[in-house]
C-alpha positions in Angstrom: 109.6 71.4 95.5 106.4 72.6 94.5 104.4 71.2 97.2 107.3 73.3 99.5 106.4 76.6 97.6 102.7 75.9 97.9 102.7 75.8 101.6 104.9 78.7 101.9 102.9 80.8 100.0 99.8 79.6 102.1 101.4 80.6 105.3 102.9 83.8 104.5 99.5 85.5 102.6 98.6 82.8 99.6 95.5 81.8 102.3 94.4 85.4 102.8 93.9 86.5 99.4 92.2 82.9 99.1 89.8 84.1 101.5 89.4 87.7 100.2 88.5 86.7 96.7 86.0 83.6 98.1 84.6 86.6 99.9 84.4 89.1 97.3 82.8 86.4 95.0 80.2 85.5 97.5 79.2 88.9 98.0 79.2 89.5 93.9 77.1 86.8 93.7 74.1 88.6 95.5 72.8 89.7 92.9 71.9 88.1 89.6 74.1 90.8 87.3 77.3 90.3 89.6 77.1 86.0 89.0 80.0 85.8 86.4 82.1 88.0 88.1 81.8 85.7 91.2 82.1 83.1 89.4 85.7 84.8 88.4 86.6 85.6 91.4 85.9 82.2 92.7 88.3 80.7 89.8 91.6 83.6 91.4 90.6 82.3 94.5 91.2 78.7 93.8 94.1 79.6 92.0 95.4 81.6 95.1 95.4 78.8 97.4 97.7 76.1 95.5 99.4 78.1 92.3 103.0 76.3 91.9 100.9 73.2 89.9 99.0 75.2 88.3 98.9 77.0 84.8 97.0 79.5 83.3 94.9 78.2 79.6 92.9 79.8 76.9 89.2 77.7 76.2 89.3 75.8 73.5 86.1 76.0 72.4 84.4 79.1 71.4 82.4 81.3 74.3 81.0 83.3 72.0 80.8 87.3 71.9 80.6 87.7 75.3 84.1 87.2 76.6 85.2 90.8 75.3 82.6 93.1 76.5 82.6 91.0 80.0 86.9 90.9 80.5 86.4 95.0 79.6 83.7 95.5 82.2 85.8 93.2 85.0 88.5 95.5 84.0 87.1 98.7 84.3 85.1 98.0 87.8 88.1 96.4 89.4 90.1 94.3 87.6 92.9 96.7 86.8 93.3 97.4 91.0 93.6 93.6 91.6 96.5 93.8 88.2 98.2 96.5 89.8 98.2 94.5 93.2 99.1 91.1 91.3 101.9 93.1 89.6 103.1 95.0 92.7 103.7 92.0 95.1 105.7 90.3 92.2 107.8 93.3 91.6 108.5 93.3 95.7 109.3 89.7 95.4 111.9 89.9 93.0 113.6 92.1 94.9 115.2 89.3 96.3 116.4 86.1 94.8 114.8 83.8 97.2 111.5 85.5 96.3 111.7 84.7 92.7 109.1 81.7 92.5 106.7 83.6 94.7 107.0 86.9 92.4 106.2 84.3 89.5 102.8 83.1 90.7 101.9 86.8 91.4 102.7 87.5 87.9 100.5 84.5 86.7 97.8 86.0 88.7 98.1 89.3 87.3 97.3 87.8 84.0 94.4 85.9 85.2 92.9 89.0 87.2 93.6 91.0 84.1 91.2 89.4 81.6 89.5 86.2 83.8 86.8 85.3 80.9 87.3 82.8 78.4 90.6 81.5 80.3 91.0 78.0 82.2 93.3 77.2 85.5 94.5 73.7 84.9 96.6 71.7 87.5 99.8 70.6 85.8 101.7 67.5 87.1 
């Protein structure tokens, strides 16, 4: 079943937003300052392309200081549009019942786009 939901949500926009964050992270990665934050957008964009099997973890070891003031500053510059987007297209989804699981992975992006450092996409069997 979640191999079904995985290719649905790849043909009806799972592949585009894929692409958009592979692209956004490329282009962050220009420059030596914007290398963690493509490195995060890389990590949503992985996550975008197959989410039913996967889940959302905390590190487990310690990343030091750093996590806070970086998940602020992703947040400020553009982390809370790609929330409210994350947010928005599960709220739309759960309009109906049939979009329920797809309104679900939206919301498990939204926490992932919210605060990216110092968190872990595992696949899940």
């Amino acid at each position: 079943m979640r191999f079904l939901g995985n290719i649905i949500w790849l043909i009806f926009g799972g592949f585009a937003v894929a692409i958009e964050y592979f692209v956004s992270g490329l282009a962050l990665m220009v420059t030596i300052i914007g290398i963690p934050f493509g490195i995060q957008c890389m990590k949503l964009g992985m996550f975008a392309l197959w989410p039913f099997n996967q889940r959302i973890q905390d590190r487990n070891e310690p990343d030091g200081c750093i996590t806070i003031p970086m998940n602020i500053l992703w947040f400020i510059i553009g982390g809370f549009w790609i929330l409210v987007t994350h947010i928005l297209f599960g709220i739309l989804l759960f309009i109906t019942i049939i979009g329920i699981p797809w309104g679900q992975q939206h919301f498990k992006m939204a926490r992932l786009a919210f605060a990216p450092f110092g968190k872990d996409v595992v696949y899940k069997y």
